[in-house]
N, C-alpha and C positions, 0 to 999 in steps of 0.2 A: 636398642636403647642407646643413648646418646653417652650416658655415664653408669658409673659405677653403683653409684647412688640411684641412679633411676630402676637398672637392672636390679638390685637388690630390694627396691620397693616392692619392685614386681615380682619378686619372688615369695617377697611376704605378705601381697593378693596371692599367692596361686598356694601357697600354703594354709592360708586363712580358709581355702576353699571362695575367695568375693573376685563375681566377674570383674572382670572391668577391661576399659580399651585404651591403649596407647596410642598419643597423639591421633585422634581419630579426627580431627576437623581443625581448619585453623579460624580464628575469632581477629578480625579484622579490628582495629583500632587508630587513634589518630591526635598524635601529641600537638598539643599547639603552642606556637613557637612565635616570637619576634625576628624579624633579619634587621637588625643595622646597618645599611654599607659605610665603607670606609668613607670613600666621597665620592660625590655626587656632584657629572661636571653636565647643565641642563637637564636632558631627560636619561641619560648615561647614570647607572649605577656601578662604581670600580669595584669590587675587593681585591684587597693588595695582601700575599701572601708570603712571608717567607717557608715558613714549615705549614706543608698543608694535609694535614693529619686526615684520618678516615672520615673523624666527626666531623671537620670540616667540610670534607666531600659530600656525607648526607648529606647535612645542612643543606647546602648549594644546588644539590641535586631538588631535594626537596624545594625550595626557595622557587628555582627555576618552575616546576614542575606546577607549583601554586599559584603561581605569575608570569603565564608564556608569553605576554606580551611586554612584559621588563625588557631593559636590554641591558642585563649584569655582563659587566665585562671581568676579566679575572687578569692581575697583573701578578705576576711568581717574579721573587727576589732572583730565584735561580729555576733551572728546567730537571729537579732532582729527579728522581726513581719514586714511585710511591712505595713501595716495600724493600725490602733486602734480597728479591729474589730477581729486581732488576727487569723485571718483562718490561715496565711502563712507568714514562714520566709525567709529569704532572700536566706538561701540553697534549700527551696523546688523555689522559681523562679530558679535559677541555674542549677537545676536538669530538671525542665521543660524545659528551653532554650538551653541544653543543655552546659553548660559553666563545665568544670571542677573547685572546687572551693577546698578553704581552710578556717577554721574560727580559728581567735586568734592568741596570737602573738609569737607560736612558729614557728618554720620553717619547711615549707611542703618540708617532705627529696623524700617521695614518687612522687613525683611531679618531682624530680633530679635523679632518680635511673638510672641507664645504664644496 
C-alpha cells in the first residue's frame, strides 16, 4: 500500500470479509492541453525559462512528444539543479529530452546562423 489510508481501507475489506484487488491494472488516460510559446522566431518555437518547475518539464516533455517535428528550443535565465538533491541541471533534462537549449541573457546567435 502506498499510504496509510489505503492500508487501513484494506483492512476494513478483509474485515468485511469483500474480496477485492489492489491496484491490479493501470487505466490509461490523456489531459488535453494548449502550449503557448513564448516566441516564435520563423518556424523556431523558444520557451524562455527562469524557474523551471517539474510541471513545466511535463508540459515540454509532453508538448515535444505530441509534436516531434516542432523544433521547441528551450532558453533557461540560469543552468540551475532541478531538485535539492543536485544530481541534474536543467541543460542535462534538455539534453535528455532532446530540446535544443540556450542558458543566460545573452543571445543565442548559433541558434540564427543560415
Amino acid at each position: 500500500m502506498r499510504s496509510k489510508f489505503e492500508a487501513l481501507v484494506a483492512k476494513l475489506f478483509k474485515k468485511a470479509k469483500v474480496k477485492f484487488k489492489y491496484e491490479p491494472f493501470a487505466v490509461p488516460y490523456t489531459i488535453e492541453a494548449k502550449y503557448n510559446p513564448d516566441f516564435v522566431v520563423g518556424d523556431i518555437l523558444i520557451e524562455t525559462k527562469g524557474h523551471f518547475t517539474a510541471i513545466d518539464r511535463k508540459k515540454m516533455k509532453a508538448v515535444k512528444d505530441s509534436n516531434p517535428d516542432l523544433d521547441i528550443r528551450m532558453w533557461f535565465m540560469r543552468d540551475n539543479y532541478l531538485t535539492k538533491a543536485k544530481k541534474k541541471k536543467y541543460s542535462d533534462w534538455a539534453k535528455q529530452h532532446g530540446f535544443p537549449y540556450h542558458v543566460g541573457d545573452t543571445f543565442p546567435k548559433e541558434w540564427f546562423k543560415k
